[in-house]
FIBAMI-491651 format. One record per atom (N, C-alpha, C): x, y negated, z; residue number from 1; atom name; residue in one letter. Coordinates in Angstrom, 1 decimal, always signed. Atoms other than C-alpha are relative to their C-alpha. Example, Ala and Ser with C-alpha at 12.3 -4.5 7.8 and 13.67 -1.06 7.14 Angstrom:
FIBAMI-491651
<xx: +0.9&yy: +1.2&zz: +0.0&pos: 1&site: N&code: A>
<xx: +12.3&yy: +4.5&zz: +7.8&pos: 1&site: CA&code: A>
<xx: +0.9&yy: -1.2&zz: +0.0&pos: 1&site: C&code: A>
<xx: -0.9&yy: +1.1&zz: +0.0&pos: 2&site: N&code: S>
<xx: +13.7&yy: +1.1&zz: +7.1&pos: 2&site: CA&code: S>
<xx: -0.8&yy: -1.1&zz: +0.8&pos: 2&site: C&code: S>
//
This chain:
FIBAMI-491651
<xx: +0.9&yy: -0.6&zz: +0.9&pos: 1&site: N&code: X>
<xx: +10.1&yy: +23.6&zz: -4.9&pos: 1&site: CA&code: X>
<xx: +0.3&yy: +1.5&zz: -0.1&pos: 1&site: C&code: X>
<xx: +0.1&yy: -1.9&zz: +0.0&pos: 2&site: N&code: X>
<xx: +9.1&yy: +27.4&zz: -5.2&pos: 2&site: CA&code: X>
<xx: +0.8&yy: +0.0&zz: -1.1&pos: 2&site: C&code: X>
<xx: +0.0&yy: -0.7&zz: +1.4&pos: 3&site: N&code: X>
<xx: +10.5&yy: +29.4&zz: -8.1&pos: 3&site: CA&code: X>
<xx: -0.8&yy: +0.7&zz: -0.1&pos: 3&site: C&code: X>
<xx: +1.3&yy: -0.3&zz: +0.8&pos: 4&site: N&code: X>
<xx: +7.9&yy: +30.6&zz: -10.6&pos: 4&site: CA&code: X>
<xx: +0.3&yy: +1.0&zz: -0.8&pos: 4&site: C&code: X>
<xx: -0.2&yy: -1.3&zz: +1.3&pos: 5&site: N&code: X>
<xx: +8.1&yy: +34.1&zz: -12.7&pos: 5&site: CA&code: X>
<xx: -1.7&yy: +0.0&zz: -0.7&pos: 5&site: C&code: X>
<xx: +1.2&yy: -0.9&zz: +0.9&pos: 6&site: N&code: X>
<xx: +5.8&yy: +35.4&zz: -15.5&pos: 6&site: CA&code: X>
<xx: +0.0&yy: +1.1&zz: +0.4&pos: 6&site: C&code: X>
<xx: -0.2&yy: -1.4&zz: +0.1&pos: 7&site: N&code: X>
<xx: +4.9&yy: +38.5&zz: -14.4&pos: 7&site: CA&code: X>
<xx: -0.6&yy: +0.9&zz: -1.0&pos: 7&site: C&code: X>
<xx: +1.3&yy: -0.4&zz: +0.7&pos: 8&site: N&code: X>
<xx: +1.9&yy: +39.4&zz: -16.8&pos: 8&site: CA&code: X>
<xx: +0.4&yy: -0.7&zz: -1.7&pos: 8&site: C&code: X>
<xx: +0.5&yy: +1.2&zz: +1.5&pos: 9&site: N&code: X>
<xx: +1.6&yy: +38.2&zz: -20.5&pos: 9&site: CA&code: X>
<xx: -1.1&yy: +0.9&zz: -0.9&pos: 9&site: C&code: X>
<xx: +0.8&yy: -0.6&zz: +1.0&pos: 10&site: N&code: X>
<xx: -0.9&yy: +39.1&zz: -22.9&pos: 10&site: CA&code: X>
<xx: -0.3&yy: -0.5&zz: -1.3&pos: 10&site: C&code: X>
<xx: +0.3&yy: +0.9&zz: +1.6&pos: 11&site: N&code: X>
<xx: -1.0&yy: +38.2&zz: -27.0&pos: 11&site: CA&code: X>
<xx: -1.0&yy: +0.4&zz: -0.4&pos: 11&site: C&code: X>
<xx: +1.0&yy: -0.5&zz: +0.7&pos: 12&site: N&code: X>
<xx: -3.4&yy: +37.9&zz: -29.3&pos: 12&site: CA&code: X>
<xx: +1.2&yy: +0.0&zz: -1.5&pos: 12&site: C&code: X>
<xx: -0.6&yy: +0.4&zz: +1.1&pos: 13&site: N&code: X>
<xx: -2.6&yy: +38.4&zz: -33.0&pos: 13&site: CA&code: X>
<xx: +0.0&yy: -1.5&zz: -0.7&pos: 13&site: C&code: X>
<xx: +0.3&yy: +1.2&zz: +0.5&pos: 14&site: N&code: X>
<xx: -1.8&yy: +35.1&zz: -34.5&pos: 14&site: CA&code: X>
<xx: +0.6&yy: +0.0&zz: -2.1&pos: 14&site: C&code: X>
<xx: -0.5&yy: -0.3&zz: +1.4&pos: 15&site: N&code: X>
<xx: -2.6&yy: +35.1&zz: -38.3&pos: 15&site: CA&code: X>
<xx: -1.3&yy: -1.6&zz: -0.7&pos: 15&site: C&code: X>
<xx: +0.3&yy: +1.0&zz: +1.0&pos: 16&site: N&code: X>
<xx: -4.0&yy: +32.2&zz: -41.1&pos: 16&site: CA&code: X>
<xx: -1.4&yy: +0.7&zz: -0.3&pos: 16&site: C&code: X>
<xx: +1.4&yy: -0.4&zz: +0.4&pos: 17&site: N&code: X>
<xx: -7.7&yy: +32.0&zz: -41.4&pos: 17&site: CA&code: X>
<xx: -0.4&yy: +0.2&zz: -1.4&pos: 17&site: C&code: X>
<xx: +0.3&yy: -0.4&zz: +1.8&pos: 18&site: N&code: X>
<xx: -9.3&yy: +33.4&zz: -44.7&pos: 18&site: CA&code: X>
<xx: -1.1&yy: -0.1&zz: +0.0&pos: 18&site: C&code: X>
<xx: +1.4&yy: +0.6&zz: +0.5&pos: 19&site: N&code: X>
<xx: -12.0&yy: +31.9&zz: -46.4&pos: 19&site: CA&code: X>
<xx: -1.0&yy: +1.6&zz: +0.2&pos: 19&site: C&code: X>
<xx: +1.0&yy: -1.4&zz: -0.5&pos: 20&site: N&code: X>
<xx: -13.3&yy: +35.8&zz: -46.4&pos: 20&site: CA&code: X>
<xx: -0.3&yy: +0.7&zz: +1.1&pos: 20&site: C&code: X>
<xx: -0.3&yy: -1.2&zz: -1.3&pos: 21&site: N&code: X>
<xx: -12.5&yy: +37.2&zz: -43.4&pos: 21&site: CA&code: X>
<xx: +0.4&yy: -1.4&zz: +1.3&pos: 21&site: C&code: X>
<xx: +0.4&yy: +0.8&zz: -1.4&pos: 22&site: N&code: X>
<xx: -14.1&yy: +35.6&zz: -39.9&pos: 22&site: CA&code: X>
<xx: +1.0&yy: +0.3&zz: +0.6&pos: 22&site: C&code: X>
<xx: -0.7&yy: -0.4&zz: -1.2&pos: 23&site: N&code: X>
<xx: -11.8&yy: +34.5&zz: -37.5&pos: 23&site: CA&code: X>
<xx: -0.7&yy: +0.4&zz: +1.0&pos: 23&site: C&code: X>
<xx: +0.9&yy: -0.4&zz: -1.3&pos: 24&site: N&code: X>
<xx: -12.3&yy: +36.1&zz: -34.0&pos: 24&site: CA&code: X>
<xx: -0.4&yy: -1.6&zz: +0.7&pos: 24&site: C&code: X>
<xx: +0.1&yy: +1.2&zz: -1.2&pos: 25&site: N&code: X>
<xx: -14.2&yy: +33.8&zz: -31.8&pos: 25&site: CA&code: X>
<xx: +0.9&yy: -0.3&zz: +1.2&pos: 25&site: C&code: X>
<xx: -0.7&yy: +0.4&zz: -1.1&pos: 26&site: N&code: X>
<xx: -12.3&yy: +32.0&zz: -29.3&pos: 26&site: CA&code: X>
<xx: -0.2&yy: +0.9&zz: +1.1&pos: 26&site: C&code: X>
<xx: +0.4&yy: -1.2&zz: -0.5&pos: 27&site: N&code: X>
<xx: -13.8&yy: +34.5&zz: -26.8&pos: 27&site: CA&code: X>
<xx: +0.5&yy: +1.1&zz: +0.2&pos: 27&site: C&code: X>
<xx: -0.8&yy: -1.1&zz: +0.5&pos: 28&site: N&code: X>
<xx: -12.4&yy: +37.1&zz: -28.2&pos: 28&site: CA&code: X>
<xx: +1.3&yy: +0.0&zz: +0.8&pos: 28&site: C&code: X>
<xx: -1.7&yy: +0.3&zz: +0.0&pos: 29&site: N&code: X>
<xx: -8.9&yy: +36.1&zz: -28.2&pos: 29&site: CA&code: X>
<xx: +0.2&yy: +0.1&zz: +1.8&pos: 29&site: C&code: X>
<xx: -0.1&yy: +0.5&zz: -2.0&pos: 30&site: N&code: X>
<xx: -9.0&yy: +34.7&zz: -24.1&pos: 30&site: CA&code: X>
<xx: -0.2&yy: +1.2&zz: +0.2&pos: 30&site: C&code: X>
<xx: +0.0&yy: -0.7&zz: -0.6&pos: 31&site: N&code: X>
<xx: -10.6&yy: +37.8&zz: -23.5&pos: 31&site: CA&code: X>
<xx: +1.5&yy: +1.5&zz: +0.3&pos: 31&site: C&code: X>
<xx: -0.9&yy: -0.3&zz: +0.6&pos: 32&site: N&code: X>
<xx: -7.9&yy: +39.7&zz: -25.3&pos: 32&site: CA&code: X>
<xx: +1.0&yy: +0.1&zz: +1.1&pos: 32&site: C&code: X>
<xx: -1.1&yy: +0.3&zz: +0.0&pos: 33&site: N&code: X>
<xx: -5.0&yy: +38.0&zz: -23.9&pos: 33&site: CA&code: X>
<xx: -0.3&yy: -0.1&zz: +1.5&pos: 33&site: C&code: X>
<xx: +0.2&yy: -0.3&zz: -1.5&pos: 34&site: N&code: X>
<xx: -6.4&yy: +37.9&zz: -20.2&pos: 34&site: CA&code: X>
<xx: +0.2&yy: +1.1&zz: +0.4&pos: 34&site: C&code: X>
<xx: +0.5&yy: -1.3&zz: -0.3&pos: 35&site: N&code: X>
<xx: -7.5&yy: +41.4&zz: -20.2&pos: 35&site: CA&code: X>
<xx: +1.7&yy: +0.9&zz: +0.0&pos: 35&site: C&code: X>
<xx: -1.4&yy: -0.4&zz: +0.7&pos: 36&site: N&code: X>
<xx: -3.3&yy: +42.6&zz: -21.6&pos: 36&site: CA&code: X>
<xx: +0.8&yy: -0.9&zz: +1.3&pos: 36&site: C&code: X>
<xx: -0.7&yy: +0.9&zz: -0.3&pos: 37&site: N&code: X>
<xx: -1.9&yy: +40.0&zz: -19.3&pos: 37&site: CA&code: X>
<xx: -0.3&yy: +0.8&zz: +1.7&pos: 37&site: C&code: X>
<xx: +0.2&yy: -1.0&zz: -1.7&pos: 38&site: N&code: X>
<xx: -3.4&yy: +41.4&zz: -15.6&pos: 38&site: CA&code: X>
<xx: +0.1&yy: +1.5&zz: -0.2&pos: 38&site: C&code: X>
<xx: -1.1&yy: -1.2&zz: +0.5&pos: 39&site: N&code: X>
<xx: -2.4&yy: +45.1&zz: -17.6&pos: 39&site: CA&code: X>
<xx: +1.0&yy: -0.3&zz: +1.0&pos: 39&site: C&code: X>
<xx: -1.3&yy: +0.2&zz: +0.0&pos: 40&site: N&code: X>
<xx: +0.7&yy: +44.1&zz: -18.0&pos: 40&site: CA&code: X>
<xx: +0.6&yy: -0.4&zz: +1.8&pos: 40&site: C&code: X>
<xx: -0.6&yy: +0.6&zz: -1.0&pos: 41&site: N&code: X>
<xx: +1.2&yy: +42.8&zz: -14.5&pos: 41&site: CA&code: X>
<xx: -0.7&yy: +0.5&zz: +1.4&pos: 41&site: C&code: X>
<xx: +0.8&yy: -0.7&zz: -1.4&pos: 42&site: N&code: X>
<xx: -1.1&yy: +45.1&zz: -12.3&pos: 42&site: CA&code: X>
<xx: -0.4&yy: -0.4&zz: +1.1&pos: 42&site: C&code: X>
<xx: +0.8&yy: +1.0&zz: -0.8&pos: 43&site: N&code: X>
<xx: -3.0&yy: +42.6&zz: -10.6&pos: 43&site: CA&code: X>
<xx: -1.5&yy: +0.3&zz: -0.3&pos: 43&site: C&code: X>
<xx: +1.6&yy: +0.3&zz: -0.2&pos: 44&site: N&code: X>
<xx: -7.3&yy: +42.6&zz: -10.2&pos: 44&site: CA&code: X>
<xx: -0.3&yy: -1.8&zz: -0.1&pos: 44&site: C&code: X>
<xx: +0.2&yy: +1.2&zz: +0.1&pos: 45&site: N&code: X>
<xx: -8.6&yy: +39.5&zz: -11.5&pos: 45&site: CA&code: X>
<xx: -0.3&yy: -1.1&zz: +1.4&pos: 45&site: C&code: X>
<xx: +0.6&yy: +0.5&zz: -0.8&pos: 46&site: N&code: X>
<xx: -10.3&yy: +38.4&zz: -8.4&pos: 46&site: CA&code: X>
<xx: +1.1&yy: +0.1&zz: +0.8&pos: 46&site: C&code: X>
<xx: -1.1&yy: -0.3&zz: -0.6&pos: 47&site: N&code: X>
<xx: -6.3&yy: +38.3&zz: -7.1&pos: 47&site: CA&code: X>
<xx: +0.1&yy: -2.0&zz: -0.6&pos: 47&site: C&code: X>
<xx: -0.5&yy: +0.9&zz: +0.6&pos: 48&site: N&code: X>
<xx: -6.4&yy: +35.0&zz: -9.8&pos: 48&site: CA&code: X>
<xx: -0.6&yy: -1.2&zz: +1.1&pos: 48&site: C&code: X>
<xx: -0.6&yy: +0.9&zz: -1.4&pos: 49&site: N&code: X>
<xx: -6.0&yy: +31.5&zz: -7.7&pos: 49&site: CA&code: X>
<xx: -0.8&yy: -1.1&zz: -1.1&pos: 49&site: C&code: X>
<xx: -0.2&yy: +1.2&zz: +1.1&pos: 50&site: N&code: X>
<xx: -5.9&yy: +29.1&zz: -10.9&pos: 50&site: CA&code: X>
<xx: -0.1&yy: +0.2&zz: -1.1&pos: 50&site: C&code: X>
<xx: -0.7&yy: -0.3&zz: +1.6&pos: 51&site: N&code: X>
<xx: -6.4&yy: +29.0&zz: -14.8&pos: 51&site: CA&code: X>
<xx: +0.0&yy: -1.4&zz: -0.1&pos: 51&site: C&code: X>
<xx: -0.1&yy: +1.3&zz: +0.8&pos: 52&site: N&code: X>
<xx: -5.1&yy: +26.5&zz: -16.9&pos: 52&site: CA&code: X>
<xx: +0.0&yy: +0.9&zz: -1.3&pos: 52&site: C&code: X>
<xx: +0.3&yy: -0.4&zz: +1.8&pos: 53&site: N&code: X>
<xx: -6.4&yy: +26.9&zz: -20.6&pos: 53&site: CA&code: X>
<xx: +0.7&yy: -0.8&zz: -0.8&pos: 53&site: C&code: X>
<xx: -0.3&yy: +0.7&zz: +0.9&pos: 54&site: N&code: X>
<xx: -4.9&yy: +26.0&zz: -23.3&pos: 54&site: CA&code: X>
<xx: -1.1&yy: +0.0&zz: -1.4&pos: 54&site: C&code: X>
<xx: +0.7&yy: -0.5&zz: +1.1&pos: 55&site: N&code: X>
<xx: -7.2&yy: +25.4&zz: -26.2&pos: 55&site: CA&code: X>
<xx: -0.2&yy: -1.6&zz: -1.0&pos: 55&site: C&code: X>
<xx: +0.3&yy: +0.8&zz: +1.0&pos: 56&site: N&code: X>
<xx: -8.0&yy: +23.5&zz: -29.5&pos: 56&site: CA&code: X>
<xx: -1.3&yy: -0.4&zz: -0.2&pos: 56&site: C&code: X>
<xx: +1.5&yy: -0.3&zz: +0.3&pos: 57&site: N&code: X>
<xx: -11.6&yy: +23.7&zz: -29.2&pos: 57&site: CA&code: X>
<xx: -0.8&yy: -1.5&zz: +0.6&pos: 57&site: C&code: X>
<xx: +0.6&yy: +1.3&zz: -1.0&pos: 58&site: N&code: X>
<xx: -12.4&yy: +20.7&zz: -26.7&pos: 58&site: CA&code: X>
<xx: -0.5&yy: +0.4&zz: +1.4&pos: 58&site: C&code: X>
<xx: +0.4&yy: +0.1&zz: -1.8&pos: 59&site: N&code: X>
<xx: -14.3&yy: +20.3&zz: -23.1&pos: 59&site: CA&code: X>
<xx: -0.2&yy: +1.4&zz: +0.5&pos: 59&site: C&code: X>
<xx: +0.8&yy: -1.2&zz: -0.8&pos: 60&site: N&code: X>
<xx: -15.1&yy: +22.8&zz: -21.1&pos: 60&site: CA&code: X>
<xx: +0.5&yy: +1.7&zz: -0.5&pos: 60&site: C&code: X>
<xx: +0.3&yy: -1.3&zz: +0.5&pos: 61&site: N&code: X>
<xx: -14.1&yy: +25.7&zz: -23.1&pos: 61&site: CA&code: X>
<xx: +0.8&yy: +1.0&zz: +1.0&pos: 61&site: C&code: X>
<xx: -0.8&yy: -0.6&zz: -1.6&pos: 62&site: N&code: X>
<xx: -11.5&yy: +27.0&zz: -19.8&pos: 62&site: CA&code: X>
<xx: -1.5&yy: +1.3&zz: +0.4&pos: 62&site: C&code: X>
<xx: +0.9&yy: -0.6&zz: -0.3&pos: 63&site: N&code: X>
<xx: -14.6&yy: +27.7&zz: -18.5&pos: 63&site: CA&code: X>
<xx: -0.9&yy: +1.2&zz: -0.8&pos: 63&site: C&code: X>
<xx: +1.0&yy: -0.2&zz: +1.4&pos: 64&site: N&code: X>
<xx: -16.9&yy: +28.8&zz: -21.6&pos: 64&site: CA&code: X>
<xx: +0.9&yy: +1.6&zz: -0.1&pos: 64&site: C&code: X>
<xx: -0.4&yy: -1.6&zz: +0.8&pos: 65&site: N&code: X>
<xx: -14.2&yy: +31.9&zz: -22.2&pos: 65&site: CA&code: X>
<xx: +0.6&yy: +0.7&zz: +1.4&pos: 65&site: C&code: X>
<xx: -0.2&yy: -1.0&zz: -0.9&pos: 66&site: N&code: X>
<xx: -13.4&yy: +33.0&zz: -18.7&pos: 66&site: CA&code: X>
<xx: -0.9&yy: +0.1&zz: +1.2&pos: 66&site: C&code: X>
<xx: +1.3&yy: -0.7&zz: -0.7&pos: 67&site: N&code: X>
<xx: -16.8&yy: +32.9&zz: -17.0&pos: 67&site: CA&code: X>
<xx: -0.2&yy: +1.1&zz: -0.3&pos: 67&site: C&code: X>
<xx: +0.5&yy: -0.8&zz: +0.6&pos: 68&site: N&code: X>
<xx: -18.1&yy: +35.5&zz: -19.0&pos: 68&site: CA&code: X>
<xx: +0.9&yy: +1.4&zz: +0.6&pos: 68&site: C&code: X>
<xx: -1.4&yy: -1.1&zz: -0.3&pos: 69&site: N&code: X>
<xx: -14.8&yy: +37.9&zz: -17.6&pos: 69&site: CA&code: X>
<xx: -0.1&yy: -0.2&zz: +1.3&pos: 69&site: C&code: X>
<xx: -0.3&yy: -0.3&zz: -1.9&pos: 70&site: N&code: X>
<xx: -15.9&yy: +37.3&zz: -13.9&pos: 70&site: CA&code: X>
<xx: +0.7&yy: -1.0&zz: +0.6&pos: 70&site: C&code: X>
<xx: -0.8&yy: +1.3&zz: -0.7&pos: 71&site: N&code: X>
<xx: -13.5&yy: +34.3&zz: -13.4&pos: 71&site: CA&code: X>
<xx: -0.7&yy: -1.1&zz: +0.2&pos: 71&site: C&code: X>
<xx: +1.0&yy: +1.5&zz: -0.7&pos: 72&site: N&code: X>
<xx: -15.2&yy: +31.5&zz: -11.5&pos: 72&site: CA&code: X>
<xx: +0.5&yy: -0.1&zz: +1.6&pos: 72&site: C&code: X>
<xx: -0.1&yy: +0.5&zz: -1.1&pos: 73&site: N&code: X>
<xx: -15.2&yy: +29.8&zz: -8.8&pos: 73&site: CA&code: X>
<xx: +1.5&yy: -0.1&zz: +0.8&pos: 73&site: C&code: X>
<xx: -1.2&yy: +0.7&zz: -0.5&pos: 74&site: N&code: X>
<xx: -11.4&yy: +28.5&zz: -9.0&pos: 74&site: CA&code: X>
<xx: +0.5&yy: -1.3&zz: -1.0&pos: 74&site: C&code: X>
<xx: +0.0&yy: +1.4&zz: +0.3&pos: 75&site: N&code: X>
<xx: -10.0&yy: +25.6&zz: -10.2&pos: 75&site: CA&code: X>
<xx: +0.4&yy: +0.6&zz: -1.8&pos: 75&site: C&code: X>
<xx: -0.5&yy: -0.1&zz: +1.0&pos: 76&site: N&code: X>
<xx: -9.6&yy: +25.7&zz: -14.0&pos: 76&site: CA&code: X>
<xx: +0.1&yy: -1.2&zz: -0.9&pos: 76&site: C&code: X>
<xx: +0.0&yy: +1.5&zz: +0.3&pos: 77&site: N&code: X>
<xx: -8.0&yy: +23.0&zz: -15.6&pos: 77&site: CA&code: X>
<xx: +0.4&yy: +0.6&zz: -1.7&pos: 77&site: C&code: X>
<xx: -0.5&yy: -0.1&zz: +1.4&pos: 78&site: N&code: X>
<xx: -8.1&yy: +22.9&zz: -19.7&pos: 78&site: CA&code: X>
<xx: +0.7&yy: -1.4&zz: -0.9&pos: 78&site: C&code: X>
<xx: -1.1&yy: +0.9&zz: +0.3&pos: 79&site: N&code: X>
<xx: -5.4&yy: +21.3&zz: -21.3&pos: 79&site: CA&code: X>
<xx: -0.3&yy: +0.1&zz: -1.7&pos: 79&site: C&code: X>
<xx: +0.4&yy: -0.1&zz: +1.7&pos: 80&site: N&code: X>
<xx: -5.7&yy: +20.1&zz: -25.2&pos: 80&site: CA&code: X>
<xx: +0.9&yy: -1.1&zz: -0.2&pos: 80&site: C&code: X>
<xx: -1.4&yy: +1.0&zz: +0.3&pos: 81&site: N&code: X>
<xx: -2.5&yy: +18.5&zz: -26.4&pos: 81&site: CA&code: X>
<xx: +0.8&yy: +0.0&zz: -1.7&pos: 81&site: C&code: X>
<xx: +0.0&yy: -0.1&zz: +1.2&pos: 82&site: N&code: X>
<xx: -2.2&yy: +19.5&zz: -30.0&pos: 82&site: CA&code: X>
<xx: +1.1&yy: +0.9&zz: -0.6&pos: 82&site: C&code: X>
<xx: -0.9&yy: -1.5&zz: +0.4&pos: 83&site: N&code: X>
<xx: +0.6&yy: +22.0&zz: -31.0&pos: 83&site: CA&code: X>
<xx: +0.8&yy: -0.3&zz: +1.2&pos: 83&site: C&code: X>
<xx: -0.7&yy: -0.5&zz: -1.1&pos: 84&site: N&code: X>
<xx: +2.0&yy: +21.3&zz: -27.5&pos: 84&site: CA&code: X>
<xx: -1.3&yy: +0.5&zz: +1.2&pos: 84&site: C&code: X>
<xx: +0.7&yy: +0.1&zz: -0.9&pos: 85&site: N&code: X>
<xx: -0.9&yy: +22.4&zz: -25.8&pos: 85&site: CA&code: X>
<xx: +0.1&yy: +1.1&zz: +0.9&pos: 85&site: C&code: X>
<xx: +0.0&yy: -1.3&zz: -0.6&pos: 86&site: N&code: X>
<xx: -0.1&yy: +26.4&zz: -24.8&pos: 86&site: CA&code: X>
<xx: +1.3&yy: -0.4&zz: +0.8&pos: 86&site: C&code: X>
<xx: -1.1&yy: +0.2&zz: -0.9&pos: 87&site: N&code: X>
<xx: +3.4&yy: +25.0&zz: -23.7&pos: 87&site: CA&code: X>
<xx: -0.6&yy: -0.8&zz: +1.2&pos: 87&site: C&code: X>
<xx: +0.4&yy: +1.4&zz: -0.9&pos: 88&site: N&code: X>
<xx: +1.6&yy: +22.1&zz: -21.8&pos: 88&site: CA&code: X>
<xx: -1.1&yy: +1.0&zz: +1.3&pos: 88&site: C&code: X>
<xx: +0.9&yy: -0.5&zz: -0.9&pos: 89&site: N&code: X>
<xx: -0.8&yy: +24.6&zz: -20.2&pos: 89&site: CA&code: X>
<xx: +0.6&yy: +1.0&zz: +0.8&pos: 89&site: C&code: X>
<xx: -1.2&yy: -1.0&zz: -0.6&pos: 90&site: N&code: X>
<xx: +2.2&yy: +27.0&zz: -19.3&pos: 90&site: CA&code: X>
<xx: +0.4&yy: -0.8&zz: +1.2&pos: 90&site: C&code: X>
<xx: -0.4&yy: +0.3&zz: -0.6&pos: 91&site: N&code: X>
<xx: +3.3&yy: +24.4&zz: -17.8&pos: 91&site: CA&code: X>
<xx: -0.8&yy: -0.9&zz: +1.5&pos: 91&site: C&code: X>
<xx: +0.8&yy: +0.6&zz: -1.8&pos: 92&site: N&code: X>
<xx: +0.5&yy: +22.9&zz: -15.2&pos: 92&site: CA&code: X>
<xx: -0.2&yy: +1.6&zz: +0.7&pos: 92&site: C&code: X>
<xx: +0.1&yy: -1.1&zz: -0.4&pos: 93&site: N&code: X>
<xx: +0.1&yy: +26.2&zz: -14.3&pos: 93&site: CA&code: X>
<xx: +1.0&yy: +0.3&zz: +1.0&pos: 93&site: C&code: X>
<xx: -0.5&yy: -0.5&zz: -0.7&pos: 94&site: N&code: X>
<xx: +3.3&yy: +26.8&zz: -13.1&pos: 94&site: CA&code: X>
<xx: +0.9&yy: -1.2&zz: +1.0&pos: 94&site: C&code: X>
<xx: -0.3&yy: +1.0&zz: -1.5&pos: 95&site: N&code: X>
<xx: +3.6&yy: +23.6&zz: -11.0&pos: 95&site: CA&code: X>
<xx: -0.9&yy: -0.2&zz: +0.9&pos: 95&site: C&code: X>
<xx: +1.3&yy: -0.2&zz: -1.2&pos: 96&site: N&code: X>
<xx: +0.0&yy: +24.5&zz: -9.3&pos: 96&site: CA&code: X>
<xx: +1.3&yy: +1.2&zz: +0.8&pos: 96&site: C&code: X>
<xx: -1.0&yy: -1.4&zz: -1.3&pos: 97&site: N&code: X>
<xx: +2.4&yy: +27.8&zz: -8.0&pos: 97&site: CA&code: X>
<xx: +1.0&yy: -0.3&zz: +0.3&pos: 97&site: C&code: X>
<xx: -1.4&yy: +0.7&zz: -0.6&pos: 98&site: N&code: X>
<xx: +5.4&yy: +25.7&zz: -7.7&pos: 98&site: CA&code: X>
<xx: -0.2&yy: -0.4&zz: +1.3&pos: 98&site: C&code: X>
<xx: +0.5&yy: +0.7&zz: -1.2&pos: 99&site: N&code: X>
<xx: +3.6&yy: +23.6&zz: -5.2&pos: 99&site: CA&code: X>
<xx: -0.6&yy: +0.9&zz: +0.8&pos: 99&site: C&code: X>
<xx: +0.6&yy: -0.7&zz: -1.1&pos: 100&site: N&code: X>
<xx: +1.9&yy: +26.1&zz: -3.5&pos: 100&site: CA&code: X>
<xx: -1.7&yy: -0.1&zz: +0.0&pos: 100&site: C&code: X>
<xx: +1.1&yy: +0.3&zz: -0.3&pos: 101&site: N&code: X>
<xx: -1.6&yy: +24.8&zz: -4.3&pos: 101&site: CA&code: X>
<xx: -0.8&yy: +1.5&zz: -0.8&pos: 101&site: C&code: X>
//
């Protein structure tokens, strides 16, 4: 098996929703944390291979927040596991690049 680095990361703020004040749409955030993450790691998207999403939202939403940013037409697998799901999606991710696929 390969060894696997993070080169890239990108946060969003993580704060407690208020009845007054809209959270950002999911949207938002992916875009956010994608857009800081290929920064951070001085790569061109169209360099990306694979996403795995992590999200609370349900089906499809992989897709739903990184079409809109140009990413298509690679495999994206969304993972929904319930407070393990960003670990869980860290983690298919880096056994797709472990393997080589």
């Amino acid at each position: 098996m390969n060894r696997v680095f993070v080169v890239g990361v990108g946060m969003t703020n993580f704060t407690k929703p208020q009845k007054e004040v809209k959270p950002p749409y999911f949207t938002d955030l992916v875009e956010q944390a994608v857009t800081r993450a290929l920064d951070d790691c001085g790569i061109d998207k169209e360099l990306i291979e694979y996403a795995a999403v992590g999200n609370i939202y349900g089906t499809g939403y992989g897709q739903r927040a990184l079409y809109p940013l140009g990413i298509y037409d690679i495999p994206i697998i969304n993972c929904h596991n319930a407070c393990a799901t960003g670990s869980n999606a860290l983690y298919l991710a880096r056994q797709q690049v472990a393997f080589g696929a």
